[in-house]
Structure formats: C-alpha cells, structure tokens
C-alpha positions in Angstrom: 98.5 48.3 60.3 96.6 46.7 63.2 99.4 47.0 66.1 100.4 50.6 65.4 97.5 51.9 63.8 94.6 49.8 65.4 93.1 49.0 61.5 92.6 45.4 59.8 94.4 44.6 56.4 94.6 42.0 54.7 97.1 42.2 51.5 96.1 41.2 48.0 98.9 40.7 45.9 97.9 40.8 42.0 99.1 40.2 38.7 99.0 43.3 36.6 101.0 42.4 33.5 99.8 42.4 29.9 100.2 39.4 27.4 103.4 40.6 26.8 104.6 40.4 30.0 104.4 44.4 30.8 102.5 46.0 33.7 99.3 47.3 33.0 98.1 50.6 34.8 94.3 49.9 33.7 94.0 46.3 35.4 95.4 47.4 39.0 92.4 50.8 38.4 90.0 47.9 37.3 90.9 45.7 40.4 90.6 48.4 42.9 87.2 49.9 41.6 85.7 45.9 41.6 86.8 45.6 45.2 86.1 48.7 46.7 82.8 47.5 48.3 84.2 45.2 50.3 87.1 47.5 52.3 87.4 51.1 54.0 90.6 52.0 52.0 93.2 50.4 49.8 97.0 51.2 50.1 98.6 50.8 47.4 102.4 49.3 47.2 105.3 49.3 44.9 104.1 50.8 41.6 106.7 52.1 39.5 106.7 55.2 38.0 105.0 56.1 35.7 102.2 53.9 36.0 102.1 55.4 39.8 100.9 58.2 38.6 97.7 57.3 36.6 96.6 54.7 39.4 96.6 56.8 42.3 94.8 59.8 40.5 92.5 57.7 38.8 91.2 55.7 41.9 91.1 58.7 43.8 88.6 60.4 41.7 87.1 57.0 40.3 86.3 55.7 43.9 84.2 56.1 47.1 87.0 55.4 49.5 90.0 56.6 50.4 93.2 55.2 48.1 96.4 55.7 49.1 100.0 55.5 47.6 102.2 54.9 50.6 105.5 55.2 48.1 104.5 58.1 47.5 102.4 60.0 49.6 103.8 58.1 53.1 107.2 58.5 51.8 106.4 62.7 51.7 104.9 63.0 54.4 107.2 61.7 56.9 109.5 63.8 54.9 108.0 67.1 54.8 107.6 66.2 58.8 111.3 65.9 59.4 111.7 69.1 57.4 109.6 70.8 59.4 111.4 70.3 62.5 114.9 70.6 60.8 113.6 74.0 59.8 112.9 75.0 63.2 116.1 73.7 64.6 117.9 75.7 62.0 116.1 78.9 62.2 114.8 79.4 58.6 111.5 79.9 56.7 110.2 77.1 54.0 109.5 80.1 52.3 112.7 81.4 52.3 115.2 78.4 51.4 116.2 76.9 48.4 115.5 73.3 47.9 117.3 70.7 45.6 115.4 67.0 45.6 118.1 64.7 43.9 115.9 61.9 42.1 112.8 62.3 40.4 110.4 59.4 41.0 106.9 58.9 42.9 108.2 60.1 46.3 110.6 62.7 45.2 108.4 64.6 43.3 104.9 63.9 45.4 107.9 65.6 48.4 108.2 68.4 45.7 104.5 69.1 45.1 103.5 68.7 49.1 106.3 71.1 50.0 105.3 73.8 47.2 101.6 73.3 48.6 102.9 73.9 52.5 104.5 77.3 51.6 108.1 76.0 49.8 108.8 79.0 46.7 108.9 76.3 43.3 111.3 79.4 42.1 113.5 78.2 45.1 113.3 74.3 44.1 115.6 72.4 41.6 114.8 68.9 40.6 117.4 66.1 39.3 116.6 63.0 37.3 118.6 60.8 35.2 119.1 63.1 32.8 119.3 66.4 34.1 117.4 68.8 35.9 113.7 69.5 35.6 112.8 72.6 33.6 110.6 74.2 31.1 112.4 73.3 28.2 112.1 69.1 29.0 110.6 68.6 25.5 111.5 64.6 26.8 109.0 65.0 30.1 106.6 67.0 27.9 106.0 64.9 24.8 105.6 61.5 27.1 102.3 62.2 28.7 102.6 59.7 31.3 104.9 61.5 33.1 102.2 64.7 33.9 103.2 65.3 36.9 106.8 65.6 36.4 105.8 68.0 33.3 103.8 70.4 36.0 106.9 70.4 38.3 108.8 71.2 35.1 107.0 74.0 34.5 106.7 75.7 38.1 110.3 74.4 39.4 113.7 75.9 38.2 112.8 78.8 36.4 116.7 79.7 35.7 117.1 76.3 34.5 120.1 75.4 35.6 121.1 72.3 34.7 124.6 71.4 36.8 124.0 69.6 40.2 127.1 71.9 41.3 125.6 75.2 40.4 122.2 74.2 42.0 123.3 73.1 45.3 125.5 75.7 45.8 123.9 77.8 48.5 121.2 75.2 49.0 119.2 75.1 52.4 118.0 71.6 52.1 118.8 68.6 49.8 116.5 65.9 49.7 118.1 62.8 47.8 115.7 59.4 47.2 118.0 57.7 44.4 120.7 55.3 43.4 122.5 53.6 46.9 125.7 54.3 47.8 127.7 56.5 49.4 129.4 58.2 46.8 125.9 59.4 45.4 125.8 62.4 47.0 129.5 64.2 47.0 130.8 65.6 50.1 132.3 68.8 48.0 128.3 69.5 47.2 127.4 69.0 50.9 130.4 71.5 51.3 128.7 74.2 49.2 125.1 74.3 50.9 124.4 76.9 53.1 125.0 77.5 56.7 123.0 75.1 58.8 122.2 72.9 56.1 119.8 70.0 56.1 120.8 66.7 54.0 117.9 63.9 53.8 120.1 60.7 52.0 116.8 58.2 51.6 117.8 55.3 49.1 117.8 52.2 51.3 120.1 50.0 51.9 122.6 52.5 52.0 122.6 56.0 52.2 123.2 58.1 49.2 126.1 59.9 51.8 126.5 58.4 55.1 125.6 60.9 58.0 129.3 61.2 59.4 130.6 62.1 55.9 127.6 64.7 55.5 128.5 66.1 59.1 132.5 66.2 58.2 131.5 68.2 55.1 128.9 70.5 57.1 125.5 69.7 57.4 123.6 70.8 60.3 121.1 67.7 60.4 121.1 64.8 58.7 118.7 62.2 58.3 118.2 58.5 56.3 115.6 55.6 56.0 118.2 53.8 58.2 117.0 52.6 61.8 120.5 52.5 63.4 121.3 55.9 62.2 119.6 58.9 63.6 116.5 60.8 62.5 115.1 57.5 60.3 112.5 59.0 58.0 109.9 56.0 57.9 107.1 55.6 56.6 105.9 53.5 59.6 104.9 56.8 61.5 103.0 58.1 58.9 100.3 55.4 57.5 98.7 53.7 60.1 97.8 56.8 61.7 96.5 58.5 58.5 94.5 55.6 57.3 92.9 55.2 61.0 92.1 58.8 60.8 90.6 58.4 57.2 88.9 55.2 58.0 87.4 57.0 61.4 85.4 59.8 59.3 84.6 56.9 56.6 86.3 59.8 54.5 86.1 59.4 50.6 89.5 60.5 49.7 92.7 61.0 51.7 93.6 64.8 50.2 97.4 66.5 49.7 95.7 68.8 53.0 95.4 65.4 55.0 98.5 64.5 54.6 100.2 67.8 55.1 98.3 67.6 58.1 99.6 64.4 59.2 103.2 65.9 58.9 102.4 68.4 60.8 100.7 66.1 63.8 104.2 64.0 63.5 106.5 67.1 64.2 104.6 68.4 66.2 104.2 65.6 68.0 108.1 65.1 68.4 108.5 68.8 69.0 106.4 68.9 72.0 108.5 65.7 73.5 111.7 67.3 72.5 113.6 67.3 69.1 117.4 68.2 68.8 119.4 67.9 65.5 120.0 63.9 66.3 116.0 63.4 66.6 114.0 65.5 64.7 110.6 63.1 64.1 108.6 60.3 66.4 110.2 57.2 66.4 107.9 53.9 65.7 107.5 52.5 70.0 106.2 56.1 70.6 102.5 54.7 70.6 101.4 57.9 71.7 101.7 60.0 68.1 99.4 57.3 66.2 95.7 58.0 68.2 96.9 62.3 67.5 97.7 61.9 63.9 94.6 60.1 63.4 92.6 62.5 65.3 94.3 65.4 63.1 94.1 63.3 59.9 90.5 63.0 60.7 89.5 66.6 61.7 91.6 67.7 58.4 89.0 65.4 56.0 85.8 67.1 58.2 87.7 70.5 57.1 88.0 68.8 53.5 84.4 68.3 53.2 85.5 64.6 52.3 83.6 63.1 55.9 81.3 61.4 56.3 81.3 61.0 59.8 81.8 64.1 61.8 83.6 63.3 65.2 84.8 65.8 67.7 88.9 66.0 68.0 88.2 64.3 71.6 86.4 61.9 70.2 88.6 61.5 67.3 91.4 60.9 69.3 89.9 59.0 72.4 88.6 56.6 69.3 91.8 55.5 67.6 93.7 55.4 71.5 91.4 53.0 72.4 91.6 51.0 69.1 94.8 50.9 69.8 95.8 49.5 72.6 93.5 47.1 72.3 95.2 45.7 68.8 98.6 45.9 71.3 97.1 44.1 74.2 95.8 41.6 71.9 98.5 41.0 69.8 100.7 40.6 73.4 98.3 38.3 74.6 98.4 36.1 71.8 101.7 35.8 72.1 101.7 35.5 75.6 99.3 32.1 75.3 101.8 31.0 72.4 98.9 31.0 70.0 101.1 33.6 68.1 105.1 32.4 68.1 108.0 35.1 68.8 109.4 35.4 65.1 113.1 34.3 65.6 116.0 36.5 65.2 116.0 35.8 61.5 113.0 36.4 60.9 113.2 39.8 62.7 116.1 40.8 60.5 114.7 40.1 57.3 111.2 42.0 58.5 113.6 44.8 59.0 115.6 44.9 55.9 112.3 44.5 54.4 111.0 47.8 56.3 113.8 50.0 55.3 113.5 48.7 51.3 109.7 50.2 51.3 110.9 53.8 52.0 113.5 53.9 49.4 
C-alpha cells in the first residue's frame, strides 16, 4: 500500500466466528461500520464465499467510505485489463466473443458481472462451478439466498443452458479459469477446440490450472497466470494501490463497478501506450509510472460517479498521487539505506512472494 500506492494501512486481523466455531458475516459488517471513523477505506481480505457477498454489499451501502473486496473486485479488474489488451492483440470485439469463466467464486463471477457491464453479451458467457454450469434452471443457486449474485448471473448467463464444459468451450474466444491447481484442470483437447486466436487466463495459484507451454502447444494465442516467472502475471498488485489512492484522493464514499472498470482500463492502457505483444499484455509491478495514472483515472471516474467529495482536476489528480509516491519510495529507500529498516533475507523474500501469488487465486 504505501510504496506502490503512496497510502498508509495498517492491517486488523479479526475474529469473526460464532460460538460454534463458524464465520459470521454480521460481526466483520458490525466491525467495519464501528471503525469506519477512524480510516479513509477498508480493504477487505480473504472472505469466502458466500459470506463475500453480503459484507461487501452491505458496507458499501451501510458506510461513508469506500470498502473494497480486493479478492474480488482487484482480482477482476486486473483481469478485465489483461482482457482488454488480449482483445486488441487478437482483433475481436468484447461484444462479439464468447466467454467461458471456469470456477464460480467471488472473483470469477465479480470478472463475469464487470465484463457484462464493459459491453461482454451474458448470451455469449457460460459459467462452471462444482456442479455444473450456471443457468436458469439452478433451483440449487436459487433456493440458497446467499448465493444472489450467482442466482443473477444464472439468470442473464447461458441462456441455451448447456451444461458440458466440452460443448461450451467449443468455439470459445476467451476462457478465464480461477479454480482447483494443477495442471490437468484445464484439458489441452478443450484449449484445442476454442477459436482462432484464443485467449486462456489459468489463475489458481500455485500452479496453473494448464501451464502456458501446454496452452500454446494446444493453440492459444495469449496466455496468461497469477504466476510472476511466467508471462503476462494477472496481479492484483497493479490494481489496488492505485484505486484506493484514487478513491482516498476525492475522499470518495464508495469505490463503484465504473471505478474499477475504469481502473482496468488506465492499466491497459497504460501498458498499451508502452507496448504490449502477446508475452506482455498488462503493467508489470516496478513500472511506478501506472500507479499516480490509475489513481488520477480512478479518481476522475468517482467525480463522474457523483461519489466525490473532493473535486480535483486530472492534473492535479495525477500530479498528487506522483508526488505521494515517490516520496513513500524515497522514504522507504532511505530507511533502508540508514539500516533503520533491514533488507528482508532471501527467505523472507520467497515466502513474501509465495504469499503474493496465493492472494490472487
């Protein structure tokens, strides 16, 4: 937060289980709403799904700051960024393709509902959980009303409701899988089918659902992972500390679906304007550069939002969060130049990293 996004954060890790041991949506909305007072935002961190669901909506109407869900929302925005740019590399229209997003939790289907709301066709998208695709007649999804926003993909996704992973990939532009690790998850045969130039995100962390070489031998145009020693790492590190300096800038009330399309947008843009081939298709996280213009975008999209309530020129925007910045870098070298902050050692490094790659997944 502070050295690539020029914000202070402080984490508060709470207990949220029941008597009987089970995790209780309503004490992590109570907690927020009691400390809200005290920050500019709260980002929220590893709640499961369902429960996901009911927090983030809840605080974001309940409260006067901006909440944020970085599994979620972070996870789909650097997503729908590196689609973006795929896209262009491959010559086709989000309105045009056919989507399948293999896995159904928090990030998968908050990728699903940002995609449909930056001009994706929901006729053209199929979902997969556990037990099937997601369609109209999910009488399991509909009955369990904590799962809502699965039941409104159900509804708007997969009108043909096919049901066979085989059958719905077939022809496919893009696949976008966040579920079970290992390479065998996703079957080279199904890569096969896709369409020409064909776009294969394999996200579960530590290892990739396929691994890029085997999606390549089986004909995918671009391929892309959480993993850093693989090309085109989707990563949530580009996307939140820009968007929450952005949001913290305006002192804006909410960070809205718009923002954070917005922020995916800045991101391939960003990498766009630098250069993107099918090997590097978003920022990477030592390009300082794209955090001060995703903040400045994030910002000028909550102005446009009506959910500002400081208005700051684009200039000013951006001028802001560049100096913020590098001062949080220059710092944080210093400190570490006077020894009053120790190099981590090589361990250390590792695990941070391991640790980095687990939050996207």
């Amino acid at each position: 937060m502070k050295y690539l996004g020029g914000v202070d954060a402080v984490a508060l890790c709470i207990d949220s289980k029941d008597e009987k041991g089970k995790n209780d949506p309503e004490k992590i909305i109570q907690f927020v709403k009691m400390i809200q007072h005290s920050f500019g935002a709260v980002n929220l961190e590893d709640i499961s799904q369902p429960n996901c669901y009911k927090v983030l909506d809840a605080l974001r109407e309940e409260c006067d700051i901006p909440v944020w869900h970085d599994d979620a929302q972070g996870t789909a925005c650097v997503t729908l960024a590196g689609i973006i740019n795929a896209l262009k590399l491959a010559k086709k229209k989000i309105s045009d393709i056919k989507i399948v997003l293999y896995g159904a939790g928090a990030a998968n289907t908050t990728i699903a509902r940002l995609l449909i709301a930056d001009g994706a066709n929901p006729a053209n998208i199929i979902l997969f959980d556990t037990k099937g695709s997601l369609h109209s007649d999910r009488s399991d999804i509909q009955t369990d009303a904590r799962f809502y926003r699965k039941w409104e993909l159900c509804q708007t996704t997969n009108p043909n409701k096919i049901n066979s992973i085989d059958e719905a990939i077939k022809g496919a532009d893009v696949l976008i899988s966040l579920s079970t690790p290992g390479p065998d998850t996703i079957k080279p045969q199904w890569v096969a089918s896709m369409a020409e130039k064909s776009i294969v995100f394999a996200c579960a962390n530590p290892v990739p659902e396929i691994y890029p070489y085997a999606a390549k031998k089986a004909g995918a145009y671009i391929v892309a992972t959480g993993r850093g020693d693989f090309p085109n790492q989707v990563n949530n590190s580009i996307g939140f500390p820009g968007i929450l300096k952005g949001a913290l800038m305006v002192r804006a009330q909410k960070i809205t679906d718009t923002m954070a399309i917005r922020a995916a947008h800045s991101l391939a843009d960003y990498a766009e304007k630098r250069g993107i081939s099918p090997e590097n298709i978003v920022p990477k996280m030592d390009e300082a550069d794209v955090f001060p213009q995703e903040a400045a975008d994030v910002a000028m999209q909550a102005i446009e939002d009506g959910v500002a309530r400081v208005h700051l020129s684009k200039t000013e925007a951006f001028e802001k969060a560049k100096n913020d910045i590098e001062y949080s870098r220059k710092m944080t070298h210093m400190l570490q130049e006077q020894h009053f902050i120790s190099d981590p050692p090589q361990q250390m490094l590792q695990e941070a990293l391991e640790w980095a790659i687990l939050q996207v997944s």
